[in-house]
C-alpha positions as semicolon CSV with decimal commas, in nm:
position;residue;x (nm);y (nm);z (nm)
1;X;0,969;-1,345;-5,208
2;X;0,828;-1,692;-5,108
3;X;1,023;-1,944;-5,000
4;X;0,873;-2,244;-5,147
5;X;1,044;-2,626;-5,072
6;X;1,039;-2,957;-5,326
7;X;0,724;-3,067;-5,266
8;X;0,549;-2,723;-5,323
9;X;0,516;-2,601;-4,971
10;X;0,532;-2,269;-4,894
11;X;0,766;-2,182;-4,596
12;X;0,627;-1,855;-4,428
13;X;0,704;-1,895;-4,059
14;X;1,032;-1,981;-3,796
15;X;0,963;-2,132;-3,505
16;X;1,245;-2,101;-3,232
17;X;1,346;-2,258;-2,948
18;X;1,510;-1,955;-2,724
19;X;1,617;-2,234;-2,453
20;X;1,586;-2,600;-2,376
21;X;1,532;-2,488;-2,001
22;X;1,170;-2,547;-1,813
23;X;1,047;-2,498;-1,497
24;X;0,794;-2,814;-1,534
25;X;0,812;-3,154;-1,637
26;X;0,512;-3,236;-1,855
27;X;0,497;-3,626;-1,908
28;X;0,414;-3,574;-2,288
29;X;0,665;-3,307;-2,389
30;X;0,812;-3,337;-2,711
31;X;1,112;-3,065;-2,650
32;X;1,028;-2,950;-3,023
33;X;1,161;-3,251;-3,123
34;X;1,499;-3,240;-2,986
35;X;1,712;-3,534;-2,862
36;X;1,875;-3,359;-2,597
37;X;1,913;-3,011;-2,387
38;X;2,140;-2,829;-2,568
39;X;2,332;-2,473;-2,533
40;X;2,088;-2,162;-2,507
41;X;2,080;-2,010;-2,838
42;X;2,252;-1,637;-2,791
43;X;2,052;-1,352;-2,834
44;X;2,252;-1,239;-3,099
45;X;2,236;-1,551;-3,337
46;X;1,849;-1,530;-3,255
47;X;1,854;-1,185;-3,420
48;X;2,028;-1,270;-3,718
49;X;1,819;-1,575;-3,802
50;X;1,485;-1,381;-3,779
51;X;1,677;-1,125;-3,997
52;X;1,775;-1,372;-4,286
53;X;1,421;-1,531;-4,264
54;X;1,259;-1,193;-4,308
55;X;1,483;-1,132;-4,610
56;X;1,361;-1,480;-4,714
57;X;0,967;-1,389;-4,661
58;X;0,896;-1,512;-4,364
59;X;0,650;-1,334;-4,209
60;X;0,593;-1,500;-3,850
61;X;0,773;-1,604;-3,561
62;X;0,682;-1,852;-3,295
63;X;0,903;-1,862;-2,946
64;X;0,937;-2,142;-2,768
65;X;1,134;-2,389;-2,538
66;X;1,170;-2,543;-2,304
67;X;1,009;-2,272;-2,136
68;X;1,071;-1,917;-2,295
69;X;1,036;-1,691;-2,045
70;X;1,318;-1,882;-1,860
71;X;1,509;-1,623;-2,043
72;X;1,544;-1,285;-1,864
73;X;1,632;-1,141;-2,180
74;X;1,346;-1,221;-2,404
75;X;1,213;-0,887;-2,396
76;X;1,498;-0,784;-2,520
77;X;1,561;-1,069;-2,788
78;X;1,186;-0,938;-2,924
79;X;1,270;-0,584;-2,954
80;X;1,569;-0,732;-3,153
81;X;1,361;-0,931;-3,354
82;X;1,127;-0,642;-3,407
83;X;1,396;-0,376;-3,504
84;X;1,555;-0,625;-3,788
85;X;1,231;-0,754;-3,901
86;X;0,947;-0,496;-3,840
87;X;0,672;-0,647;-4,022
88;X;0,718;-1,014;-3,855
89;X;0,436;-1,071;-3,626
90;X;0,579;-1,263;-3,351
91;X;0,418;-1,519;-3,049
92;X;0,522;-1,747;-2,791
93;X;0,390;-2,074;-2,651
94;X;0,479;-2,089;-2,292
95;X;0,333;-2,257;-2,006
96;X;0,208;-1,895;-1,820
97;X;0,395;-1,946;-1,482
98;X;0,579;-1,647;-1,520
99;X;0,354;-1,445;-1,706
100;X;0,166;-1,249;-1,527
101;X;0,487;-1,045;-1,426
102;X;0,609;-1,027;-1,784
103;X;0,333;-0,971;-2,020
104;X;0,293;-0,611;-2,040
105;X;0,695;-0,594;-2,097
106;X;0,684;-0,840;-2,370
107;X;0,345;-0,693;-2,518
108;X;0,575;-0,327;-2,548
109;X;0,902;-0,552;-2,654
110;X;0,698;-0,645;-2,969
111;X;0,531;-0,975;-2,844
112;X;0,179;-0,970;-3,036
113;X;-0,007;-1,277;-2,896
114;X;0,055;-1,606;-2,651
115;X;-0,018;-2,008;-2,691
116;X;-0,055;-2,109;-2,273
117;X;-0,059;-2,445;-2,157
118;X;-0,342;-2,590;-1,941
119;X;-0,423;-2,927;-1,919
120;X;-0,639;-2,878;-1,617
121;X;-0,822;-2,639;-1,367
122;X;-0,782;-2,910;-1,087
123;X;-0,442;-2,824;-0,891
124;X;-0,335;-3,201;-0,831
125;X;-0,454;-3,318;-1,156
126;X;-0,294;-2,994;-1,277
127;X;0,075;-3,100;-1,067
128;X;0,048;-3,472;-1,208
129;X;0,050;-3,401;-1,568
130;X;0,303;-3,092;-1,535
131;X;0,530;-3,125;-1,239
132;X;0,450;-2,821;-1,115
133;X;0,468;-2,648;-0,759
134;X;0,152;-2,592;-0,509
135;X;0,067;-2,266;-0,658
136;X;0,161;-2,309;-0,997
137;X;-0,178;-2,319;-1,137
138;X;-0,310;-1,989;-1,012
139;X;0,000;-1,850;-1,157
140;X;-0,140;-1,965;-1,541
141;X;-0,443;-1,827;-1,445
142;X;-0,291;-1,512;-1,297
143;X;-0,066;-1,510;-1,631
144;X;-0,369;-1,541;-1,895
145;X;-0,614;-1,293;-1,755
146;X;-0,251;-1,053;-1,774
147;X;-0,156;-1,163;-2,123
148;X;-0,570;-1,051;-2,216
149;X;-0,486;-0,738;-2,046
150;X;-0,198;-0,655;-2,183
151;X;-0,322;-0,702;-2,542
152;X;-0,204;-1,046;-2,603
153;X;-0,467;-1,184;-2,841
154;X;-0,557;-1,385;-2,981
155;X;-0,468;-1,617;-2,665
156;X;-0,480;-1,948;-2,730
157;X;-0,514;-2,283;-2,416
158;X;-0,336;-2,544;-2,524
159;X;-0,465;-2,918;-2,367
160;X;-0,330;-3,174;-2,459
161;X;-0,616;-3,467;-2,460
162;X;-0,505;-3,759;-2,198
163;X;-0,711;-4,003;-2,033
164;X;-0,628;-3,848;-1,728
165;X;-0,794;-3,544;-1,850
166;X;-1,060;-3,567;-2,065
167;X;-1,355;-3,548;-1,874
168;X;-1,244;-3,227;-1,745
169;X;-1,296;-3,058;-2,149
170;X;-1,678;-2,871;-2,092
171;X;-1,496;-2,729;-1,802
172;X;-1,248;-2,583;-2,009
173;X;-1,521;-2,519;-2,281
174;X;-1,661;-2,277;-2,049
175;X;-1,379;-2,167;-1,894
176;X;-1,265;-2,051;-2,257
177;X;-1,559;-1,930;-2,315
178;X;-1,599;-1,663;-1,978
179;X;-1,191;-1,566;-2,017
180;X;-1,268;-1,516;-2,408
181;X;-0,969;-1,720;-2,508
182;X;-0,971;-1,991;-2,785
183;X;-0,899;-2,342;-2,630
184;X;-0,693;-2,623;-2,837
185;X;-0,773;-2,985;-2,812
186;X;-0,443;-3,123;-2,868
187;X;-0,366;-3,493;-2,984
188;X;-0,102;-3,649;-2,791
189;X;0,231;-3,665;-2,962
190;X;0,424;-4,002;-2,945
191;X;0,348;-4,293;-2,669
192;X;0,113;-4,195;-2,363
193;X;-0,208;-4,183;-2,197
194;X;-0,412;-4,081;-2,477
195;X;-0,724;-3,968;-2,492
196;X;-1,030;-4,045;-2,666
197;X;-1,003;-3,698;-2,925
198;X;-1,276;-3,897;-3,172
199;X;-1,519;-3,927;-2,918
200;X;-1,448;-3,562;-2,818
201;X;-1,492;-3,415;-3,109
202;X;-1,831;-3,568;-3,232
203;X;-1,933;-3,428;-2,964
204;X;-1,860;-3,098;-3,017
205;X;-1,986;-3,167;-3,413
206;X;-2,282;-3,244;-3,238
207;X;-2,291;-2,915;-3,039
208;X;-2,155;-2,649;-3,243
209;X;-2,296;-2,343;-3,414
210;X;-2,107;-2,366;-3,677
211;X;-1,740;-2,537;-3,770
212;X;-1,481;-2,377;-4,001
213;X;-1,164;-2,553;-4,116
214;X;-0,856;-2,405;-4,104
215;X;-0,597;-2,400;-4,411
216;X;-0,311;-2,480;-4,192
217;X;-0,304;-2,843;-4,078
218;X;-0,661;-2,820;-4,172
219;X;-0,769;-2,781;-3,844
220;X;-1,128;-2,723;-3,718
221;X;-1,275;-2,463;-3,519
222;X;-1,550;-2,519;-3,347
223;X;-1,848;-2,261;-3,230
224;X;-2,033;-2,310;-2,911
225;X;-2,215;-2,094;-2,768
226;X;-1,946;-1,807;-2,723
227;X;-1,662;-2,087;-2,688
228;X;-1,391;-2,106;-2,954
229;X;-1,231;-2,458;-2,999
230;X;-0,974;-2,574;-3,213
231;X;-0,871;-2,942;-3,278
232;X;-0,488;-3,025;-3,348
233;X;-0,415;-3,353;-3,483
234;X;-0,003;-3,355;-3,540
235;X;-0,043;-3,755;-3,541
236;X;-0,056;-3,987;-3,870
237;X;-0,172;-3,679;-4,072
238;X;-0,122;-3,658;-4,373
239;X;-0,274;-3,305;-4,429
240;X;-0,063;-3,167;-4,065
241;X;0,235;-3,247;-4,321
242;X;0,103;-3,129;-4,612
243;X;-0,012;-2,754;-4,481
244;X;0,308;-2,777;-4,268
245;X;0,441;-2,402;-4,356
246;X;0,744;-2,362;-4,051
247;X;1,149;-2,397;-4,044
248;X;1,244;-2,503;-3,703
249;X;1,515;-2,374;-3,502
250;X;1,671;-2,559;-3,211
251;X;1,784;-2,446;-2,877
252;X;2,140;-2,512;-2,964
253;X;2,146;-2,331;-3,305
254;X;2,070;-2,597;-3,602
255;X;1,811;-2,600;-3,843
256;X;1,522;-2,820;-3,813
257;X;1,331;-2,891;-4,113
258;X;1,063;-3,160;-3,972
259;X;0,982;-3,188;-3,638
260;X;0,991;-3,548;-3,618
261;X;1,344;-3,601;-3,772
262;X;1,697;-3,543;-3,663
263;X;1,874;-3,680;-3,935
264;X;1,849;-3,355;-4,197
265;X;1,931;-3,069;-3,959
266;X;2,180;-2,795;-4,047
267;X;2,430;-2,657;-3,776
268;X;2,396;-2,264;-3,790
269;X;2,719;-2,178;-3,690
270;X;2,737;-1,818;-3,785
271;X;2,579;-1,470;-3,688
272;X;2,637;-1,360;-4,014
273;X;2,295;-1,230;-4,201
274;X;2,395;-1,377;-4,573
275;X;2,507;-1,677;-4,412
276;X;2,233;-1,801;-4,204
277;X;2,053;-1,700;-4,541
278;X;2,194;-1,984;-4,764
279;X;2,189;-2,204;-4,483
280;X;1,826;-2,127;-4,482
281;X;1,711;-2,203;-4,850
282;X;1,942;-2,539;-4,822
283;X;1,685;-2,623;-4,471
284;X;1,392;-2,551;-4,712
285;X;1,541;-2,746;-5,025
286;X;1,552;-3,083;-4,736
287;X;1,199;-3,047;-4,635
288;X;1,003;-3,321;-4,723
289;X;0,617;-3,433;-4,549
290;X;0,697;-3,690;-4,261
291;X;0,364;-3,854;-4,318
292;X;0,273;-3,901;-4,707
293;X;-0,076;-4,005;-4,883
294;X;-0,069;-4,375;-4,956
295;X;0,344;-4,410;-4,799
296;X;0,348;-4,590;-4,432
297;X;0,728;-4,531;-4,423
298;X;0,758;-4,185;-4,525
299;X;1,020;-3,973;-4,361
300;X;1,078;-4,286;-4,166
């Protein structure tokens, strides 16, 4: 079965926000696109809803936050996951400060690979964008060489492109390249310090091997020299909407079927399998693109 919404996307993947918890303050966080902190989702209702999506066809999960492993029961949440959906592969995006102690438990709960913040390898440039602690920064570091070990891969560096930032992306081109991890470019979401991502990336045009473009969000990917670099534009995209292939859940338990809107979500509710099921379908049968060829106000 494929779950397939009105304007002929297919819906393969749940993304789910285990807590609206974090440990940093990152001045461009989106919190997955909620208005406020809500209630932890329980484990249980967690389980269920990857159930009833992998009855639906979904065949990926994506963890997040807030920070995930704020939870001390995600490993256990994952084997959950993993016993009522087997064939779900199943990630996290996290920002890595508590990794290194976790990985290889989360790597046996189930966990198959890791998204990991880092905007920066300088530690106060690192603490301005993030909020983080003296120390912090050697923890992500600590945390991705542990996630690699542990058989976390791919692993994927998430930056998010800021003026503040920018000049710091051949580092991070070659320190992607030496860790063997892929590192995304990522266009700032909303108001901020943006950076210059055009500039950027005829550059790398300019430099790479070879460039491949991705069928979801039609990203490209980017060959240098060993390096692996993907560019993520979420922002006045048209084709980010039109590849868009996830259902959203939020921290407190609705339904989220566009990131950028709050006006169509679905409360959950129930634990019940066959419920969270229909509530399901009706998410997909709401999805519509945010951002539309040739339609300034879409989704607005």
């Amino acid at each position: 079965m494929v779950l397939i919404d009105p304007y002929g996307r297919k819906v393969t993947g749940l993304r789910i926000s285990v807590t609206s918890r974090c440990n940093l303050r990152c001045i461009y966080c989106h919190h997955e696109g909620e208005v406020a902190g809500g209630r932890e989702i329980s484990r249980e209702m967690a389980v269920n809803v990857v159930n009833a999506a992998s009855r639906l066809g979904m065949r990926s999960v994506k963890i997040t936050g807030g920070e995930p492993l704020m939870r001390r029961d995600l490993e256990e949440m994952i084997a959950g996951f993993k016993e009522v959906a087997p064939g779900v592969e199943i990630s996290i995006t996290t920002n890595g400060v508590y990794l290194k102690e976790r990985a290889e438990r989360l790597a046996a709960a189930g966990l198959s690979r890791a998204n990991i913040s880092l905007d920066s390898l300088d530690p106060e440039r690192y603490r301005s964008i993030t909020g983080a602690r003296e120390g912090d920064l050697e923890r992500v570091l600590d945390g991705i060489e542990a996630a690699m070990l542990s058989g976390l891969r791919p692993v994927k560096l998430n930056m998010v492109v800021l003026k503040e930032n920018e000049r710091e992306i051949p580092e991070m081109i070659e320190f992607s390249r030496k860790s063997g991890v892929t590192l995304q470019l990522i266009e700032l979401l909303g108001e901020g310090p943006k950076g210059d991502l055009e500039s950027v990336e005829r550059l790398l045009e300019a430099q790479a091997d070879g460039v491949l473009t991705r069928e979801l969000h039609r990203r490209r990917k980017y060959f240098l020299n060993g390096a692996v670099v993907e560019i993520v534009r979420p922002i006045d995209n048209t084709e980010f909407c039109a590849h868009c292939n996830r259902l959203r859940v939020t921290s407190d338990g609705k339904l989220k079927p566009c990131l950028l809107r709050n006006d169509n979500l679905l409360e959950i509710g129930s634990t019940d399998p066959d419920e969270i099921e229909r509530l399901i379908l009706e998410a997909v049968r709401r999805r519509e693109p945010f951002f539309r060829c040739g339609d300034a106000d879409a989704g607005r």
